[in-house]
N, C-alpha and C positions, 0 to 999 in steps of 0.2 A: 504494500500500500504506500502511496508515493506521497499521500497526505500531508499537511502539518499538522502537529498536535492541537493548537489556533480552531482547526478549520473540524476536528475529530467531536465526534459525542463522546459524552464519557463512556458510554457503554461500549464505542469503540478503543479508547484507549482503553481502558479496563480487557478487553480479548487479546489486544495486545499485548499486553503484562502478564495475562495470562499466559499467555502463549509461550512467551519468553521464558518467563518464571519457568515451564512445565519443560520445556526442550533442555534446559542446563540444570534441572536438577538428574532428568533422565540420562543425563550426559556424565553428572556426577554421579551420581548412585549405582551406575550400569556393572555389571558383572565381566571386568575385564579380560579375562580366565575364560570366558562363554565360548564353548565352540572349539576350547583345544584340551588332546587328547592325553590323558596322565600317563605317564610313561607304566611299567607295568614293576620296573626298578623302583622306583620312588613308591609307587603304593604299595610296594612291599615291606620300602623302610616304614613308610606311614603307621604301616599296622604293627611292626615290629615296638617302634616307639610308643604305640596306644600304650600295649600289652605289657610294654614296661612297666609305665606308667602305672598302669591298674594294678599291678602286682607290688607296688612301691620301691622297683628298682632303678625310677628315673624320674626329678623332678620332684617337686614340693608342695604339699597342700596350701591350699588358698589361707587355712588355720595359721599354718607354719609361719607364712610370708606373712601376712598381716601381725602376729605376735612378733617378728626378728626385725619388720620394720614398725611396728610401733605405732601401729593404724588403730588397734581396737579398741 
């Protein structure tokens, strides 16, 4: 729309903003990752790392870290 704002309703600048507003958040929040393939090595580590994890051989409860930094 080649308008000036001057010459716009408000109901047309308002779709305008809208619009704008709605294309850069979709632009921000987009799932950049979408569309490409996990290697089959990496989700191997993935799950390896879970399973650590849940067995408490890797990494630190949320308890842990909040008592060692002093949050609670």
């Amino acid at each position: 729309m080649a308008a000036t704002v001057v010459k716009m309703t408000k109901q047309e600048l308002k779709e305008i903003i809208e619009s704008t507003v709605e294309k850069k958040l979709l632009q921000l929040l987009r799932d950049p990752d979408r569309g490409l393939v996990l290697k089959k090595a990496l989700k191997d580590r993935l799950l390896r790392q879970r399973k650590a994890v849940a067995v408490g051989e890797r990494g630190e409860s949320l308890t842990t870290i909040v008592r060692r930094l002093g949050l609670n």
